[in-house]
C-alpha positions as CSV (number, residue, x, y, z in Angstrom):
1,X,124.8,71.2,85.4
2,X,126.6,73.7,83.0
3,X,128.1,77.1,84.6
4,X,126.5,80.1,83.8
5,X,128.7,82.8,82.9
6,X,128.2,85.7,84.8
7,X,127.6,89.0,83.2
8,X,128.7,92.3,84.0
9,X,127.8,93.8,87.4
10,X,125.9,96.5,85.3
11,X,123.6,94.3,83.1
12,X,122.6,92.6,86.4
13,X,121.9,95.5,88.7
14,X,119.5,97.3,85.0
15,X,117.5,94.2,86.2
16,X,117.8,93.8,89.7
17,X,116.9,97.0,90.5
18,X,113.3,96.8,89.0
19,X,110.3,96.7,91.4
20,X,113.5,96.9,94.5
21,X,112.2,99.2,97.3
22,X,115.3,99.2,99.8
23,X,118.7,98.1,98.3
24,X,121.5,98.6,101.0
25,X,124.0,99.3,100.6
26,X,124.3,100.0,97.0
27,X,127.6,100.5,96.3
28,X,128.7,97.3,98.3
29,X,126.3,94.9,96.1
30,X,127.8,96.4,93.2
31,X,131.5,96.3,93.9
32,X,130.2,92.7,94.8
33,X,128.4,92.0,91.1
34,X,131.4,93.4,89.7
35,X,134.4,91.0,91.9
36,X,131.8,88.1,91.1
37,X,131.9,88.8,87.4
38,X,136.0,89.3,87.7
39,X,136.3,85.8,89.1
40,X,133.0,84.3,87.8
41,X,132.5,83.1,91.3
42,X,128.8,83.5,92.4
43,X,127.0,85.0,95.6
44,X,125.4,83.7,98.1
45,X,121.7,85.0,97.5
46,X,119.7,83.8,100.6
47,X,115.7,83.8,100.7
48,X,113.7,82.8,104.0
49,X,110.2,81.2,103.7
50,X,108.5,80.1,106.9
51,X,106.1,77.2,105.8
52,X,103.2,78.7,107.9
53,X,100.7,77.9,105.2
54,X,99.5,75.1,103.5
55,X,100.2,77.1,99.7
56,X,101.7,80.0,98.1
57,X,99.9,82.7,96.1
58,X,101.4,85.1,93.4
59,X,101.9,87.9,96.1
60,X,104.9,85.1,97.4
61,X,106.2,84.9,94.1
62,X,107.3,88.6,93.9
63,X,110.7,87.7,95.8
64,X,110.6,84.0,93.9
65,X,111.0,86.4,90.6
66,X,114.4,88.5,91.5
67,X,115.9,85.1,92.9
68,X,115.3,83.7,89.1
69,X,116.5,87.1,88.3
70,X,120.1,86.0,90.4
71,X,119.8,82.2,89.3
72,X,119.7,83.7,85.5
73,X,122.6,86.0,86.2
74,X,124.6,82.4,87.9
75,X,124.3,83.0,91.3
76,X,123.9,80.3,93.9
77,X,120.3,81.0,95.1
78,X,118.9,79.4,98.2
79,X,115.8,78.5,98.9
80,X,116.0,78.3,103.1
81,X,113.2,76.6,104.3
82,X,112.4,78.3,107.8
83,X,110.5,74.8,109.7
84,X,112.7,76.2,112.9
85,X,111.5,79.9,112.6
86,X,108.0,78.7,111.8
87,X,108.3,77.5,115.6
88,X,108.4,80.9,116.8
89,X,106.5,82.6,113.9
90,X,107.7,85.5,112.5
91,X,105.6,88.9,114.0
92,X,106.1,90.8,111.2
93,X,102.8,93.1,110.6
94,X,101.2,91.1,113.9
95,X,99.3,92.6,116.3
96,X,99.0,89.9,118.7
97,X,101.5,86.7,119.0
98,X,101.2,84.3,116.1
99,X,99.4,80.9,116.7
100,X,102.2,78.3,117.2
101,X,101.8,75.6,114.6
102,X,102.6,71.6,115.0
103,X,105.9,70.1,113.4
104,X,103.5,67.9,111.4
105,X,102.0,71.1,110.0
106,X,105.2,72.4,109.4
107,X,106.6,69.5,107.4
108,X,102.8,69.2,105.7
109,X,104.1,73.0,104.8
110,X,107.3,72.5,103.6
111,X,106.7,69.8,101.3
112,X,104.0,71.7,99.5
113,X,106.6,75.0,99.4
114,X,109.3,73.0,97.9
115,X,107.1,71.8,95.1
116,X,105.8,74.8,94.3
117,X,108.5,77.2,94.4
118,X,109.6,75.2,91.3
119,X,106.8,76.4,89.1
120,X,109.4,79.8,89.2
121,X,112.9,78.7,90.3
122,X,114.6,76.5,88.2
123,X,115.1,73.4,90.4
124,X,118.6,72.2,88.9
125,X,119.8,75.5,90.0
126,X,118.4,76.8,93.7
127,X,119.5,74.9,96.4
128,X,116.9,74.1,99.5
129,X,118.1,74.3,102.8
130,X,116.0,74.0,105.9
131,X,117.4,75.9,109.3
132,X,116.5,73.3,111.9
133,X,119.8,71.8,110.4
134,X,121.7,74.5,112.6
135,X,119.6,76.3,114.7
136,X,118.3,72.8,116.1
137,X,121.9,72.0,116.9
138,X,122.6,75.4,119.4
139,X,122.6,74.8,123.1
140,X,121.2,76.6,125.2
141,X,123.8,78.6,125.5
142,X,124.5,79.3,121.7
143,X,121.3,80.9,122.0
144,X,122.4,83.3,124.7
145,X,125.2,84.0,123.0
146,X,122.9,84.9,120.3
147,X,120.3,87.0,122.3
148,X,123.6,88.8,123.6
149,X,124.7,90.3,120.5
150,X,121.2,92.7,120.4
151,X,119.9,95.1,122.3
152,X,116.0,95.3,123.6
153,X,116.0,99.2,122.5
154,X,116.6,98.8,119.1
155,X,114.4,95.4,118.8
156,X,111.2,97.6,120.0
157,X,111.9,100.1,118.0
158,X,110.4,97.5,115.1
159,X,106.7,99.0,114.4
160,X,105.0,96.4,115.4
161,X,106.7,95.6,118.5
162,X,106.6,99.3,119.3
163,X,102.2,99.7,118.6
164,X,102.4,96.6,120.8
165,X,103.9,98.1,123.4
166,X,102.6,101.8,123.6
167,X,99.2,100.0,123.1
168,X,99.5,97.3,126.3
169,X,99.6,94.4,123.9
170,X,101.1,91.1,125.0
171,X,105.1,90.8,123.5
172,X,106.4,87.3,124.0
173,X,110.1,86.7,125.2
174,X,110.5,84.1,122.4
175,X,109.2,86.6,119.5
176,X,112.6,89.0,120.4
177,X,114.4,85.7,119.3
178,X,112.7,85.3,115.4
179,X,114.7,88.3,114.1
180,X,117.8,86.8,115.9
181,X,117.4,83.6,114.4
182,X,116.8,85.1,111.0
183,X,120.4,86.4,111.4
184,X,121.4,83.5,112.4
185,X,120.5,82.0,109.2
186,X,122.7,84.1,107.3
187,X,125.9,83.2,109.5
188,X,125.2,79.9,108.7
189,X,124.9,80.4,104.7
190,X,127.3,83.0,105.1
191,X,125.5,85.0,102.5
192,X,126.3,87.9,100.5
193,X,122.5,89.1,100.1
194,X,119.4,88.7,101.1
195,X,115.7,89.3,99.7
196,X,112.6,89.6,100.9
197,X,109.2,91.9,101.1
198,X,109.8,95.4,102.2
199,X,108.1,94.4,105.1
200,X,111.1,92.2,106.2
201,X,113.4,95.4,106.5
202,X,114.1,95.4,109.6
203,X,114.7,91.5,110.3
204,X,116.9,91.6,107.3
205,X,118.9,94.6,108.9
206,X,119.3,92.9,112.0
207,X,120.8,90.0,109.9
208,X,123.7,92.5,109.0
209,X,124.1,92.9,112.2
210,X,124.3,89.6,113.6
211,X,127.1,88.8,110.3
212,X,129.0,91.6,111.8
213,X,129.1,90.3,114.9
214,X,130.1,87.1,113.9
215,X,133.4,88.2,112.4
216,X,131.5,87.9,109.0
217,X,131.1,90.5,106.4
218,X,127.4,91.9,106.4
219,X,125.1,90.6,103.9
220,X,123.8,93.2,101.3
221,X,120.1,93.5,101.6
222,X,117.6,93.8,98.8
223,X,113.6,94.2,99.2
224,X,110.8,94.3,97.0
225,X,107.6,95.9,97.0
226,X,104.4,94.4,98.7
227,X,101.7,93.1,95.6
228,X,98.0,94.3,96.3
229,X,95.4,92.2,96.2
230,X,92.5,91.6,94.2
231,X,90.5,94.3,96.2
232,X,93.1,97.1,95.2
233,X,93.5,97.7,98.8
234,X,95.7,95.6,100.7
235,X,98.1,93.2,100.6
236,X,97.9,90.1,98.7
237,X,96.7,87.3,101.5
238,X,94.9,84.4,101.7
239,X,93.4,85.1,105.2
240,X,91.8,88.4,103.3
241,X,90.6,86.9,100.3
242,X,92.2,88.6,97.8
243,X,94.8,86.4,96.6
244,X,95.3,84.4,93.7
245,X,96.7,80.6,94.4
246,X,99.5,79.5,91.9
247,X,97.9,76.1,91.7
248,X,94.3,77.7,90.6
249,X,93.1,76.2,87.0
250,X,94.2,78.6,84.4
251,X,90.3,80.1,83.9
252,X,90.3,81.5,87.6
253,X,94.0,82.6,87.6
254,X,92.6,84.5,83.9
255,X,89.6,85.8,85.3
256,X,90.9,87.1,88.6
257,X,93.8,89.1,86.9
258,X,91.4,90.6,84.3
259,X,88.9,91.9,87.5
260,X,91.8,94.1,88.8
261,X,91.9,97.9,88.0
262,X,94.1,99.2,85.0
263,X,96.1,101.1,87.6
264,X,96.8,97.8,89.9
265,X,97.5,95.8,86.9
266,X,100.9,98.1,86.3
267,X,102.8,97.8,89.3
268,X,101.9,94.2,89.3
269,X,103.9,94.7,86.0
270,X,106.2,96.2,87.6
271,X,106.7,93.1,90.3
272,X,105.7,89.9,88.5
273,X,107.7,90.5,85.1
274,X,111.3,91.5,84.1
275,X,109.4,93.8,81.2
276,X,106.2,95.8,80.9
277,X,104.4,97.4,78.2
278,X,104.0,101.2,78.0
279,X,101.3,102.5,79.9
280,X,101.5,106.1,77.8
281,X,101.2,103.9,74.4
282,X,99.4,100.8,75.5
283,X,96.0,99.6,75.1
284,X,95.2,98.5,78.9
285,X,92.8,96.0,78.0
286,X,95.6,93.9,75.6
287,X,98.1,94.3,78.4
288,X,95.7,92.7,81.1
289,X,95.5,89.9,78.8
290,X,99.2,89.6,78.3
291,X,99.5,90.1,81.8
292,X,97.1,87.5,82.7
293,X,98.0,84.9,79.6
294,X,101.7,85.1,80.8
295,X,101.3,84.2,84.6
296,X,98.8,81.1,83.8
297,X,101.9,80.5,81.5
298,X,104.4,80.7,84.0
299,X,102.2,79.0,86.9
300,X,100.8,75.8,84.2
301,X,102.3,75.7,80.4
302,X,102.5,78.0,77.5
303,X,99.7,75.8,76.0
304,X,97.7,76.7,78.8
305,X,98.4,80.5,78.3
306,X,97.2,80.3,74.8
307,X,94.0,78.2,75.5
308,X,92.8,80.2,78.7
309,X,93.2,83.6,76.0
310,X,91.8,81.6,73.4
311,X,88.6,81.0,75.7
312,X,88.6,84.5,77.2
313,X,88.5,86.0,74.0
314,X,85.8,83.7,72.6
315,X,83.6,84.8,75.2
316,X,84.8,82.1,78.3
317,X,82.0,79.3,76.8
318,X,81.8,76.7,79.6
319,X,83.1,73.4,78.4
320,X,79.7,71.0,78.6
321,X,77.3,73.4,79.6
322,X,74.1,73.4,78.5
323,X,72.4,75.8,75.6
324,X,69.7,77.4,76.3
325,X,67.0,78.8,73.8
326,X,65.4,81.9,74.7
327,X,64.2,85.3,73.2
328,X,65.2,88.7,73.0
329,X,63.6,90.1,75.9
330,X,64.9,92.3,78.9
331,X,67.4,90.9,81.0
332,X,65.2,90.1,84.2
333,X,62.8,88.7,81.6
334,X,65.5,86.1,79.9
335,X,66.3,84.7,83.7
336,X,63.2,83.5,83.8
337,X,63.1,82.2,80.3
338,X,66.2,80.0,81.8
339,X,64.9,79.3,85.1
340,X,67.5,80.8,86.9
341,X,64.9,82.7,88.8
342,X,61.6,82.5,89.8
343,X,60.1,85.2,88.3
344,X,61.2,89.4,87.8
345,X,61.1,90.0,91.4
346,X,63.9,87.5,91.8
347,X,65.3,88.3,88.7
348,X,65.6,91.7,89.3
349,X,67.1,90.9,93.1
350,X,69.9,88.9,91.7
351,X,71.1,90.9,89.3
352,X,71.1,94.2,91.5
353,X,73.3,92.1,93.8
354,X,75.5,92.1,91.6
355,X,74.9,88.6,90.9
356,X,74.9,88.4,86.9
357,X,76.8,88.6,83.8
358,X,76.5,87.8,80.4
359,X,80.0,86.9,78.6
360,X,81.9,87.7,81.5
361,X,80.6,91.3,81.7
362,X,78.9,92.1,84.9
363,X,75.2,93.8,84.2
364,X,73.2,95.0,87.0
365,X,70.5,96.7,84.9
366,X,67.5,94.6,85.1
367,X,65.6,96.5,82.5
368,X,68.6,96.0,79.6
369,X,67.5,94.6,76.5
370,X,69.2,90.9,75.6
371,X,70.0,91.2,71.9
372,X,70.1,88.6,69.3
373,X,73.0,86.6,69.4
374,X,75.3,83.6,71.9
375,X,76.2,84.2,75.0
376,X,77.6,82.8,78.5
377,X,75.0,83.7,81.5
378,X,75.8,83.4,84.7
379,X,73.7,84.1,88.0
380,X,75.8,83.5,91.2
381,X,78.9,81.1,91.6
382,X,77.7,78.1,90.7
383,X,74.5,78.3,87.8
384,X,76.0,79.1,84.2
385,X,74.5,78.4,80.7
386,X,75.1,78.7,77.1
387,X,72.4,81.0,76.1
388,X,71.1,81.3,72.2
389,X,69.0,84.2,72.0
390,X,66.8,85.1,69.0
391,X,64.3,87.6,67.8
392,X,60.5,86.9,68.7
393,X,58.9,86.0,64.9
């Protein structure tokens, strides 16, 4: 594998610092870019995934983008698989204690994070590590030693420990011990920064901490910003619905991405690519479909960026369906033509529901007029056709 050279600490942090919420401390990562670039020796850049799902979704890939953004630059990038934190569970953002998961649903897990991280990371270059390799090896009393070197204060003054609390919630002992072990991590790898969501500020804090106390010098700590979901409202998450797998086929990953708002669809920008277009100059539309062309790129092949546009464009024609004949009429009127409804009342039902679109575009007006012309009707999930509509002679 060939060394990358590594540039000037100022060309890295120009990209590094886009879509970063919390970068801490500043001036030590950049007196670190710059002694890295001096020597052309790289960092450590550490990144924790607990396998506590059985697949990723683009909200994950947000951090998996600034660790190609470090692998680019030459750095040593590790991928630390957390199957001994997924034991524990991390409580980040919980309200209640986290289900404990099996070590056969851990490895399940793993194996399916390590295959697809590489759909971002370039696999020559990011080295996988999984902690049970050391944090399975501490006796019992490593792990005192360990719990010794925090306080309870400061651990409940975390958020979510701290609504717990006030709120009478059950706190288990052995959830005080993820964010310990987190740290932990980072002794081992001895790493010179770490990245995660925003939402892991306050475990990645706590792994300066634990450095420091471990005669180490504390890791610098970098964070990104949390992507919203397809509803515009909350985070991206599988358990909400409002997520977007990076193994879907390249029409759903299209489709989805063109469904979210104009407004959305820049700071996903702003997360997901090294580059955006200008909103002030844009045309929002052409920049959804860059947007969405580029990530069913990234996630499949250029060819299958080009074809999924190429379909989009032409109206999203599905591949085998059948064409339907039918007249101009008014929308609840061609339904029935097509026997995808029984007659207007049901028309009329489905598509106030929400249920219908023609091309792609959602119409909830039973009344509208069908003009002349080809187009893709769909009525619910699963009934679509190739319609042909023509004038009555």
């Amino acid at each position: 594998m060939a060394h990358l050279t590594i540039p000037p600490a100022e060309e890295q942090l120009d990209v590094l610092v886009r879509g970063a919420v919390d970068l801490h401390p500043k001036e030590d990562l950049e007196a670190r870019l710059k002694k890295s670039h001096e020597t052309q020796t790289p960092l450590v850049i550490k990144t924790g995934f607990d396998p506590t799902a059985p697949d990723l979704h683009i909200g994950h890939t947000v951090v998996f983008e600034k660790m190609a953004q470090f692998q680019r630059f030459g750095h040593d990038v590790v991928f630390l698989v957390g199957d001994y934190t997924a034991l524990v569970g991390d409580p980040t953002g919980r309200n209640a204690m986290r289900p404990p998961l099996t070590e056969g649903q851990i490895a399940d897990n793993a194996k399916t994070y390590t295959d697809q991280v590489f759909k971002v990371l370039d696999p020559e270059r990011t080295r996988v590590e999984f902690n049970a390799s050391w944090l399975g090896k501490l006796s019992f009393n490593d792990t005192i030693m360990l719990a010794s070197k925090y306080n309870v204060g400061r651990m409940l003054e975390r958020r979510d420990f701290k609504q717990r609390f006030e709120q009478n919630k059950q706190i288990a002992v052995h959830e005080f011990l993820y964010p310990l072990m987190q740290g932990y991590d980072s002794v081992a790898l001895k790493a010179d920064v770490e990245l995660g969501g925003h939402d892991q500020i306050f475990n990645l804090n706590v792994g300066r901490h634990i450095m420091e106390q471990y005669g180490l010098k504390s890791q610098c700590v970098l964070t990104v910003g949390l992507l919203v979901g397809l509803d515009g409202a909350d985070k991206m998450s599988k358990s909400k619905g409002n997520h977007i797998g990076i193994t879907e086929k390249p029409e759903d990953m299209f489709g989805k991405v063109m469904s979210i708002s104009d407004a959305l669809m820049w700071d996903w920008y702003t997360l997901l690519m090294d580059h955006s277009p200008d909103p002030a100059t844009s045309d929002p539309l052409d920049a959804k479909k860059h947007l969405a062309q580029t990530l069913v790129a990234r996630f499949h092949d250029d060819k299958a960026g080009q074809e999924v546009r190429a379909w989009w464009d032409a109206g999203r024609p599905v591949q085998n369906a059948e064409t339907v004949d039918v007249v101009s009429a008014p929308l609840h009127n061609v339904l029935v033509q097509c026997k995808a409804a029984t007659g207007r009342r049901d028309a009329t039902r489905k598509i106030q529901q929400g249920g219908v679109s023609l091309s792609g575009e959602r119409v909830q007006d039973a009344n509208q007029v069908v003009a002349s012309g080809e187009y893709l009707l769909k009525v619910g999930k699963k009934w679509a056709k190739n319609i042909r509509v023509s004038q009555v002679d």
